[in-house]
BAFI-824538 format. One line per 3 residues: for each residue x, y, z of C-alpha. Coordinates in pm, 1 decimal, always signed. Layout:
# residues N
X,Y,Z | ...
***
This chain:
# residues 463
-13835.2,+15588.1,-21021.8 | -13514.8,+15396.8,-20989.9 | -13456.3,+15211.9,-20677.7
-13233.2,+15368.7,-20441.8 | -12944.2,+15168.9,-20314.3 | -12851.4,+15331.0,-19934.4
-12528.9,+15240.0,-19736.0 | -12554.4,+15224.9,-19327.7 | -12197.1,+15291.2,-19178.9
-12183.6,+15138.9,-18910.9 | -11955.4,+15410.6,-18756.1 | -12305.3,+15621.4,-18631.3
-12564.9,+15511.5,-18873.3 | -12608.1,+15758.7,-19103.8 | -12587.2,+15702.2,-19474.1
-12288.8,+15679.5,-19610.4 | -12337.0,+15644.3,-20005.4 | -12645.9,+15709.5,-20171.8
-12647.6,+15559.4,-20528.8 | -12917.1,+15478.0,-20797.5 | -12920.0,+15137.4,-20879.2
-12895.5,+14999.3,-21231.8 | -13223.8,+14847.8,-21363.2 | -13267.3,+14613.9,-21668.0
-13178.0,+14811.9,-21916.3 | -12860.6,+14908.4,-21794.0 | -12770.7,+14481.1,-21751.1
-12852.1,+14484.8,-22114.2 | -12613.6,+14773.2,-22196.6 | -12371.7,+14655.3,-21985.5
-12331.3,+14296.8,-22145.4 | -12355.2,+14455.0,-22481.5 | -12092.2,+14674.8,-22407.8
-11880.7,+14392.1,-22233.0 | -11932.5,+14111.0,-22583.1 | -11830.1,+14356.2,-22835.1
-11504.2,+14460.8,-22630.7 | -11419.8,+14092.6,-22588.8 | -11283.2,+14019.2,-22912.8
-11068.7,+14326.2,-22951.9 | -10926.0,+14258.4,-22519.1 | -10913.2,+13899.7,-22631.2
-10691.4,+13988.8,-22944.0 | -10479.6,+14204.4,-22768.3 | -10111.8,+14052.6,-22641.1
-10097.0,+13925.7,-22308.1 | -9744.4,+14172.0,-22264.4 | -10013.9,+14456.3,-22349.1
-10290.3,+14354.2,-22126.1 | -10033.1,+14274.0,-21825.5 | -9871.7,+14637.2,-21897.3
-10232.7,+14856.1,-21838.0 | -10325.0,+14658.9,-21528.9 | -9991.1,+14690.2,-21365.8
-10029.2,+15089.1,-21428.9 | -10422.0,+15066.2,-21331.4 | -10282.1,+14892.7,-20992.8
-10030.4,+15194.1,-20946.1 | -10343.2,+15409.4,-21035.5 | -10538.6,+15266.4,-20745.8
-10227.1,+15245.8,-20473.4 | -10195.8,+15584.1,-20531.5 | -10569.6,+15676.1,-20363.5
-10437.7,+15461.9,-20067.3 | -10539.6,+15686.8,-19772.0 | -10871.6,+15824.7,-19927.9
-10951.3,+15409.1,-19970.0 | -10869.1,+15314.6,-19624.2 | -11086.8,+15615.8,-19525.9
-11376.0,+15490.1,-19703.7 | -11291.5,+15165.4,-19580.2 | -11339.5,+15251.0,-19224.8
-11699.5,+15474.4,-19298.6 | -11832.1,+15174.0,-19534.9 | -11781.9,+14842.0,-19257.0
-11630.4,+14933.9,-18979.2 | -11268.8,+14846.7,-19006.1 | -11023.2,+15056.4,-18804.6
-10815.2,+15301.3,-19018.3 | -10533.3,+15180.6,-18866.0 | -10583.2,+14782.5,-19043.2
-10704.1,+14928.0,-19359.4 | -10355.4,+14976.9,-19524.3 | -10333.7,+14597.1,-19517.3
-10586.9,+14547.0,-19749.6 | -10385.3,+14819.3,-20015.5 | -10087.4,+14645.2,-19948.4
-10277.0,+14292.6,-19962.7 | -10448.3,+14403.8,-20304.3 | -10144.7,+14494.4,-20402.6
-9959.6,+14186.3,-20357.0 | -10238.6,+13961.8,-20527.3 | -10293.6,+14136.9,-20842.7
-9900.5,+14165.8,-20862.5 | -9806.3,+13856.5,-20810.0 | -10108.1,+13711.1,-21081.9
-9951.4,+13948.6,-21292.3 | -9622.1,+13879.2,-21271.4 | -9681.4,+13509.4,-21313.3
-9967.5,+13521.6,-21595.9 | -9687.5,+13505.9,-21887.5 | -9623.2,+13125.3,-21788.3
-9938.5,+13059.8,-21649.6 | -10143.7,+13107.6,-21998.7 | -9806.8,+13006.8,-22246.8
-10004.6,+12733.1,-22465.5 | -9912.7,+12341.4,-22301.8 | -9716.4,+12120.1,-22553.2
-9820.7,+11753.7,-22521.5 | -9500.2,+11629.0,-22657.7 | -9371.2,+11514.5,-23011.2
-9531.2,+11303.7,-23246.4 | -9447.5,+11249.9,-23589.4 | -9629.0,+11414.5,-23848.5
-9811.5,+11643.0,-23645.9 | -9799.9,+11998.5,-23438.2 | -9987.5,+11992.9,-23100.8
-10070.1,+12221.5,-22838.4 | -10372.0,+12360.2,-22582.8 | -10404.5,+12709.5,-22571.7
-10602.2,+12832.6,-22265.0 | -10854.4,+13094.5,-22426.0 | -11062.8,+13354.9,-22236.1
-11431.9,+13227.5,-22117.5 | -11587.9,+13553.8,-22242.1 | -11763.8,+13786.6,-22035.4
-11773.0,+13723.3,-21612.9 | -11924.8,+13865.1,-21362.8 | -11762.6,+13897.3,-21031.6
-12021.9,+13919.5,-20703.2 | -11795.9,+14082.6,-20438.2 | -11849.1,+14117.1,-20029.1
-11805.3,+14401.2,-19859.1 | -11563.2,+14258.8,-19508.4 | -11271.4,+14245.4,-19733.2
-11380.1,+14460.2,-19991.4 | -11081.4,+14455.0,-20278.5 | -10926.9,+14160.6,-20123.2
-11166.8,+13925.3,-20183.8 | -11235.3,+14087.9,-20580.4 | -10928.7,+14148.1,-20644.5
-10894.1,+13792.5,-20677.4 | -11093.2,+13749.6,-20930.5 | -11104.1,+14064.8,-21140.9
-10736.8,+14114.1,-21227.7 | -10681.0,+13741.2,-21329.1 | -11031.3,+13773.3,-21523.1
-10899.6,+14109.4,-21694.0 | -10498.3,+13929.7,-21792.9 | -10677.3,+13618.4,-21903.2
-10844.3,+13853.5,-22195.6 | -11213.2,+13779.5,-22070.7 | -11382.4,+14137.2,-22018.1
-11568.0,+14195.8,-21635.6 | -11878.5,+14290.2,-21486.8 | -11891.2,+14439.5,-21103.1
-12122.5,+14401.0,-20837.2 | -12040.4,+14526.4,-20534.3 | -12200.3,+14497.0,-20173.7
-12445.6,+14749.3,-20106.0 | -12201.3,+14835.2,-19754.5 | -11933.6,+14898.9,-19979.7
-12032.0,+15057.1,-20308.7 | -11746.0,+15292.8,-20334.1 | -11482.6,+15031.4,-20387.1
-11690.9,+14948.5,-20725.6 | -11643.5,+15285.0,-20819.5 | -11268.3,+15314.5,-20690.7
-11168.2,+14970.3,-20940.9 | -11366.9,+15164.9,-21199.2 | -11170.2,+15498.8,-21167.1
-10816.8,+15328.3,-21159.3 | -10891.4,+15124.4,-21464.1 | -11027.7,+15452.6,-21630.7
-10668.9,+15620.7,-21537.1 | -10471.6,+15353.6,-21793.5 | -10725.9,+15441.6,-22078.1
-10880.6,+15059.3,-22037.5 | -11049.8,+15013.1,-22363.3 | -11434.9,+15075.6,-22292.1
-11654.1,+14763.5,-22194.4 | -11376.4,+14619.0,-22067.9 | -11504.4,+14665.1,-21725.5
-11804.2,+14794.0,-21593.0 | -11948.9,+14805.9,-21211.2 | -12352.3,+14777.3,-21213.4
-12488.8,+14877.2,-20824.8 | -12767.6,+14590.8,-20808.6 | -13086.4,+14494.2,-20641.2
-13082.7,+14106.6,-20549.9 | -13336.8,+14056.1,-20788.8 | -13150.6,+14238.3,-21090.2
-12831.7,+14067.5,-20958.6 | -12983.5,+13698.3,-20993.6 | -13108.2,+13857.3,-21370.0
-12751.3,+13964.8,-21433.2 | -12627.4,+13577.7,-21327.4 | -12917.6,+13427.2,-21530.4
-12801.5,+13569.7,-21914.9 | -12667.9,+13359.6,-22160.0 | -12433.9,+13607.1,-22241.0
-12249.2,+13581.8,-21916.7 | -11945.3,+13330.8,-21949.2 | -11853.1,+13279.5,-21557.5
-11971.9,+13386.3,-21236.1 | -11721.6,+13457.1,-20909.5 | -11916.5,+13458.4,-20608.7
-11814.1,+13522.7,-20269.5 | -12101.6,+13541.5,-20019.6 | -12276.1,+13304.5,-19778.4
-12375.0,+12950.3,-19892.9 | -12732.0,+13068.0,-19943.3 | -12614.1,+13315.4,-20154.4
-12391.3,+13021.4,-20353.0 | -12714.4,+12835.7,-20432.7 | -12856.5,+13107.2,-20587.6
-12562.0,+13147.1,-20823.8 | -12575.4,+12799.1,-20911.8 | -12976.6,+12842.0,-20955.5
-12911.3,+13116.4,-21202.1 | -12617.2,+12976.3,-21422.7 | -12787.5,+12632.4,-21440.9
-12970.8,+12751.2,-21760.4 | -12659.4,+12905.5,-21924.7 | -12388.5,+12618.3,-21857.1
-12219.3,+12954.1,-21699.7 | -11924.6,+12869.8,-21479.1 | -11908.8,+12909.5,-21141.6
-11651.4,+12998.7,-20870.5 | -11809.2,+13026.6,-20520.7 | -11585.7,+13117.0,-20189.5
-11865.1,+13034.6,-19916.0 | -11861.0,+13042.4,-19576.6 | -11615.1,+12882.3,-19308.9
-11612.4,+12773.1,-18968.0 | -11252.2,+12751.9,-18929.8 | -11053.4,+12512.0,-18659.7
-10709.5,+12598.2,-18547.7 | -10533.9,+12294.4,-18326.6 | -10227.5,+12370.1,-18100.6
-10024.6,+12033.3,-18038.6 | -9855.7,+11989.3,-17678.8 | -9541.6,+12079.2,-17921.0
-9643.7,+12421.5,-18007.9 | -9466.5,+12721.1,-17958.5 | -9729.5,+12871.5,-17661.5
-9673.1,+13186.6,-17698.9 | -9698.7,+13233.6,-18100.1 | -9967.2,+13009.0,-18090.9
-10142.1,+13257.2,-17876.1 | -10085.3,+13590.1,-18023.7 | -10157.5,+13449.7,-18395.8
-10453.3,+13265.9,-18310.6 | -10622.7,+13553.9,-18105.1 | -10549.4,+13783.5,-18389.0
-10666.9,+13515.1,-18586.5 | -11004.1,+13498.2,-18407.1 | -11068.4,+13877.7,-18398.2
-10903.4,+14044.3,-18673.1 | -11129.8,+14284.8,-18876.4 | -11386.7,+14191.6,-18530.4
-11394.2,+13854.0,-18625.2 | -11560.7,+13862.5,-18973.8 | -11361.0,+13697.2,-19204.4
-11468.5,+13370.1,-19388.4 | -11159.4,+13209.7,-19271.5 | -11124.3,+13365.3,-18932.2
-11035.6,+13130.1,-18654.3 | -11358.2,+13033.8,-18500.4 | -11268.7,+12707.4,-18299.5
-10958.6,+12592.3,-18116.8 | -10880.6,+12273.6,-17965.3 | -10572.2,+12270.5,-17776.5
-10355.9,+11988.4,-17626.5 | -10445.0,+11924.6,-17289.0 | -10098.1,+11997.2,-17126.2
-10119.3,+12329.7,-17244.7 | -10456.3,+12400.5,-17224.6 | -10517.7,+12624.1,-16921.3
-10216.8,+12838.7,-17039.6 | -10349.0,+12879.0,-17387.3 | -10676.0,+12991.4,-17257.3
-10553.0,+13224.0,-16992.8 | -10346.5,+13363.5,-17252.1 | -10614.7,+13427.5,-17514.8
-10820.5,+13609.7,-17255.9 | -10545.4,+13829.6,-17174.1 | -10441.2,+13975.0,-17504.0
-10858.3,+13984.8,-17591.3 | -10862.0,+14211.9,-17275.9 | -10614.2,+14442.2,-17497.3
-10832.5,+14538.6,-17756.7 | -10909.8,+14879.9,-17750.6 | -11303.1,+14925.5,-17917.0
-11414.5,+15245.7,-18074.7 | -11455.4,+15462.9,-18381.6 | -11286.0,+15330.2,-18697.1
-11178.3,+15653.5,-18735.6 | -10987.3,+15636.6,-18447.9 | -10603.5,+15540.9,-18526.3
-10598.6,+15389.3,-18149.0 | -10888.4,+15163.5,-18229.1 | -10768.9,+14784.4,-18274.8
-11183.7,+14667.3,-18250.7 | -11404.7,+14859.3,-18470.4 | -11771.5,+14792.4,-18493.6
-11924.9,+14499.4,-18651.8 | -12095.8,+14553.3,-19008.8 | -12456.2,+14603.7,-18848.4
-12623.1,+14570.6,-18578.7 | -12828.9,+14267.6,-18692.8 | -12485.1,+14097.3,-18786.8
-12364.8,+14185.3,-18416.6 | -12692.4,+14061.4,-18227.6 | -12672.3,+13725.2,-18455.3
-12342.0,+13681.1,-18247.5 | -12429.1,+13762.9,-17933.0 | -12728.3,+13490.8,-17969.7
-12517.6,+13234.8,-18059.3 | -12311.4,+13291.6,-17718.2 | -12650.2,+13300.5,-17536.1
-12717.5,+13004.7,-17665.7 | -12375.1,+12802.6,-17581.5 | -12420.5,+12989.3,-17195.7
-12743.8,+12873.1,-17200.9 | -12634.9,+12513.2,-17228.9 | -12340.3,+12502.7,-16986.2
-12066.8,+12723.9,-17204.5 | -11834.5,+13001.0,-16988.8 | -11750.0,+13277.4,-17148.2
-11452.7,+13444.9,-16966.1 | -11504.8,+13797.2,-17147.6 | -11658.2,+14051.6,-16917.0
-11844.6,+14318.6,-17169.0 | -11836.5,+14557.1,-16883.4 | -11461.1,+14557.3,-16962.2
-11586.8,+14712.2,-17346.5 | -11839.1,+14986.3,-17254.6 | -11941.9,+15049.8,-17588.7
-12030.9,+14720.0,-17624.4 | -12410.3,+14764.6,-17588.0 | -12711.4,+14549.2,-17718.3
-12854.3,+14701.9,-18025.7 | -12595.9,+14833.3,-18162.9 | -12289.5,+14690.8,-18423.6
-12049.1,+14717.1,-18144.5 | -11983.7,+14371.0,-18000.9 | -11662.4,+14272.0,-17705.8
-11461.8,+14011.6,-17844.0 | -11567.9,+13677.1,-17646.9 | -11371.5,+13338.6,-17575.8
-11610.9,+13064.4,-17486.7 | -11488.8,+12747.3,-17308.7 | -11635.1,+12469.5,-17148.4
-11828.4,+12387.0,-17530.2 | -11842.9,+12070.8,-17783.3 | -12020.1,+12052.8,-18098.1
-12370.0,+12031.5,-17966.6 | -12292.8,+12408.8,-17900.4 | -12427.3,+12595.7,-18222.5
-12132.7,+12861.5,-18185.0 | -11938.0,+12492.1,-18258.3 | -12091.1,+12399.3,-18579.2
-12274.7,+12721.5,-18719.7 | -12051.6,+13013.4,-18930.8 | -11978.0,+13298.8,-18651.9
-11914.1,+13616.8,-18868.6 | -11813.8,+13799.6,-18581.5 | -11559.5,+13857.7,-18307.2
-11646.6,+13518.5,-18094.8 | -11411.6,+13182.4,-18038.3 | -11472.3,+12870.9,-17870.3
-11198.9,+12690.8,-17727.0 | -11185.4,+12257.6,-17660.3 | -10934.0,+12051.7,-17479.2
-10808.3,+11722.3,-17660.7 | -10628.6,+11433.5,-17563.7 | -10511.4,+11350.1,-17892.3
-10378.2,+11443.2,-18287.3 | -10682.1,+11158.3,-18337.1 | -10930.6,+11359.1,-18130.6
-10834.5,+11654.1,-18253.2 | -10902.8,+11555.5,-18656.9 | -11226.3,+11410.6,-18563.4
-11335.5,+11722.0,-18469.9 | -11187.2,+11995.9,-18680.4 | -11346.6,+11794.7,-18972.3
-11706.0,+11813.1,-18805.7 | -11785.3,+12006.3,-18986.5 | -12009.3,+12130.7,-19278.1
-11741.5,+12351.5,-19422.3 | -11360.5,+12322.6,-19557.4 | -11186.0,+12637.5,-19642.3
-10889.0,+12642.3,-19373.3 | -10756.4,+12495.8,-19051.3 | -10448.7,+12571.4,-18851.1
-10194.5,+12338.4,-18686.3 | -9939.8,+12509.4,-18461.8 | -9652.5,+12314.7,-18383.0
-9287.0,+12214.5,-18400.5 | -9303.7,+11910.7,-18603.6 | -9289.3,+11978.4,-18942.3
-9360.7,+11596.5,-19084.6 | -9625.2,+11584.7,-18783.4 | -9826.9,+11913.0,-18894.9
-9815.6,+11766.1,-19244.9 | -9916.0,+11457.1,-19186.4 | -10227.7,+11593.0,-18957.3
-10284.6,+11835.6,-19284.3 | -10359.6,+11520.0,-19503.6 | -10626.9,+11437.4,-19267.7
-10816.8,+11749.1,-19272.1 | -11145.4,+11790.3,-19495.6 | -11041.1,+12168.1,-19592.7
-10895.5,+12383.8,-19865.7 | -10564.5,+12530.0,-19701.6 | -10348.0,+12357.5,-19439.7
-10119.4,+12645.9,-19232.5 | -9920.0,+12560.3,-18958.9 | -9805.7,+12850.1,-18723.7
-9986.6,+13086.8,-18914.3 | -10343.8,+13122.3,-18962.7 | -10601.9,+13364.3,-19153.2
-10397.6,+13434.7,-19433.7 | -10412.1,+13437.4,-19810.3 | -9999.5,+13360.0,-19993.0
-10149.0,+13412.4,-20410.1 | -9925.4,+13181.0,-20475.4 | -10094.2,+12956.5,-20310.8
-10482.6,+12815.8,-20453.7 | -10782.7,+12946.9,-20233.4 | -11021.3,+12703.3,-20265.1
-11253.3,+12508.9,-20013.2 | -11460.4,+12177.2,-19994.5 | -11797.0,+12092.0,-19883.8
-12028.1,+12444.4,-19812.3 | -11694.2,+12634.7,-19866.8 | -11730.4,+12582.3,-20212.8
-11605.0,+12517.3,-20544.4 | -11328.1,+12666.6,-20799.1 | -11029.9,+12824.7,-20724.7
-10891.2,+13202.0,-20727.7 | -10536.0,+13289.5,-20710.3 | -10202.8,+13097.5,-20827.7
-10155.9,+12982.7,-21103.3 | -10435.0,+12723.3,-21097.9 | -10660.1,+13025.5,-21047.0
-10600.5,+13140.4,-21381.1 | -10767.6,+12792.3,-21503.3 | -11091.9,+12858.6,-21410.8
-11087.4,+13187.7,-21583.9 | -10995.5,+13013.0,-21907.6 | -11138.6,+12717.6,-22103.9
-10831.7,+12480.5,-22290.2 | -10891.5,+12487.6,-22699.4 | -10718.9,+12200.5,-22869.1
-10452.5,+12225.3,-23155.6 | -10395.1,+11872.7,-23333.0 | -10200.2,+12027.6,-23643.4
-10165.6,+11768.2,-23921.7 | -9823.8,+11843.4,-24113.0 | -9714.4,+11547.8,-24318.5
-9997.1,+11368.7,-24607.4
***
């Protein structure tokens, strides 16, 4: 008997989605399927290509409030966020689109007598994209529609807490009459998963998990020479200069910090603020956390939903033990969130203060709706310790000094520099991170280099 893959919402624990999960066979079928529609996607014009995904993107838009639904019942995301992640899918696979045209034209070298030269950027082949479920088509999105307009042909797999969103890419492709093989979804065991990784067939991996699960891509590809794109975890710093707009710095940084109940790879999870405006800052945070309203997804009056699981939630709410435990304050009063009860996935939003980096909640990822907050002295102080760290994918600097910001930004050990704004993705833009953030980039026009390989033209024409 096929194993059974079961989704948990969060929303009362009940399952969700029940769905039969793909076993060997299927991988095989699957990356037959995807090599002999290759060469034919390959061969087909760019103009062609760019035309069906642009109608499979209206295809998908269209399902909007049936999506955010699903959304909600799958992680635990208030209905009322979810149309940001349509709109934000939206925008990404656009703006690739729009921009793919230039970003793949072949690159001329220059003249030189006698001869015709050019690099063409060809497709890798066949790649598989590994997708999370917090931001379920934001985070694929990235990957698959680029993938798809480059002319390589893609292979799914989705979380196991959001399987539906597999399903949903798979039905709006299907709507534009997406040659078959093309793309494909496989619902995976972790075992069958590392399999899929492991073939030779497979061109490229896109991987965005935790940095456990990054080793284990590399681990699998190593054989192959597959490529490998890997978004990994983040413990992102945000620093507010004595400069800074207070207020703004406030409102976008507590969003920042508990947006989507904190579980977002590059989610604001520490803050160091300029002492002058330190007690203000803080006061401030507390009082707009105090705002949240926790409840059902479902809800539209919900602004805190529940966290993923309640494993996910209790992993939080140890790591605040923990900094309490060693002299930390947290200045959150759960009583204020009733539902916020021990063994469950609901967890009050918490701002800790009073830590420093011998506090794990300082150091270790928090996926979850938790902030610790520093005083500084210093820009000097303040680089030191937004780049203690073992990750890189964004930090924040709020401020009113342009040429200051910047300059700080060039000190930072991270992927993406904002200043007065934070936890945001511009595709424009590469998303990329150093050290246990990762490696490769999605998104911009850089992002469509990893998704090709450059094929040299050195065209003799005179004897």
């Amino acid at each position: 008997m096929r194993e059974l893959l079961q989704t948990i919402s969060p929303v009362d624990g009940r399952v969700y989605v029940e769905r039969p999960m793909a076993d060997g066979s299927a991988i095989d079928a699957a990356l037959t399927a995807a090599l002999r529609a290759k060469t034919e996607w390959s061969a087909t014009p760019l103009e062609t290509r760019v035309a069906l995904l642009n109608q499979a993107v209206d295809a998908f838009v269209g399902k909007g409030t049936a999506i955010a639904e699903e959304i909600a019942w799958q992680m635990g995301r208030p209905i009322v966020h979810a149309p940001g992640e349509i709109r934000g899918f939206e925008e990404r696979a656009r703006y690739m689109l729009s921009i793919a045209g230039s970003a793949l034209a072949p690159i001329d070298p220059g003249p030189k007598p006698g001869f015709v030269r050019r690099i063409k950027r060809v497709p890798l082949g066949v790649v598989a994209v590994i997708a999370p479920w917090n931001y379920p088509y934001l985070t694929a999105v990235n990957a698959i529609i680029p993938a798809l307009a480059c002319g390589n042909t893609v292979i799914l797999k989705h979380s196991h807490q959001t399987p539906l969103c597999a399903e949903r890419f798979a039905e709006a492709f299907a709507a534009t009459g997406l040659p078959p093989g093309v793309f494909q979804f496989l619902h995976l065991s972790h075992a069958d998963t590392f399999r899929l990784m492991s073939d030779a067939r497979l061109a490229s991996v896109c991987f965005t998990g935790s940095v456990s699960g990054g080793q284990a891509v590399v681990t699998a590809t190593a054989g192959s020479f597959a490529t490998s794109g890997l978004e990994l975890g983040g413990k992102d710093p945000a620093y507010v200069r004595a400069d800074a707009q207070l207020e703004h710095a406030i409102e976008s940084l507590t969003d920042g910090a508990f947006f989507n109940a904190g579980q977002s790879c590059c989610g604001i999870k520490r803050i160091y603020v300029a002492a002058p405006l330190y007690e203000r800052f803080v006061d401030g945070v507390v009082e707009l956390a105090h705002q949240y309203r926790m409840g059902s997804p479902l809800d539209p009056q919900t602004t805190l939903g529940p966290m993923v699981r309640t494993a996910a939630a209790d992993h939080v709410r140890s790591q605040v033990e923990s900094a309490v435990a060693r002299g930390a304050r947290q200045l959150i009063d759960d009583r204020r969130f009733p539902l916020s009860i021990p063994g469950t996935p609901y967890l009050a939003p918490q701002v800790l203060i009073d830590v420093d980096h011998s506090h794990a909640i300082m150091r270790e990822e928090t996926f979850g709706p938790a902030v610790g907050i520093m005083k500084v002295s210093s820009d000097e102080e303040a680089i030191r310790l937004m780049n203690d760290s073992e990750f890189g994918l964004t930090a924040a600097v709020y401020s009113t000094d342009l040429e200051q910001a910047e300059a700080i930004g060039d000190c930072l050990q991270t992927g993406t520099v904002f200043m007065n704004r934070c936890d945001y993705l511009d595709p424009a833009l590469a998303w990329t991170g150093v050290k246990n953030s990762g490696r490769g980039c999605t998104l911009s026009r850089v992002g469509f280099e990893h998704l090709t390989r450059p094929k040299s033209y050195h065209l003799r024409t005179q004897l």
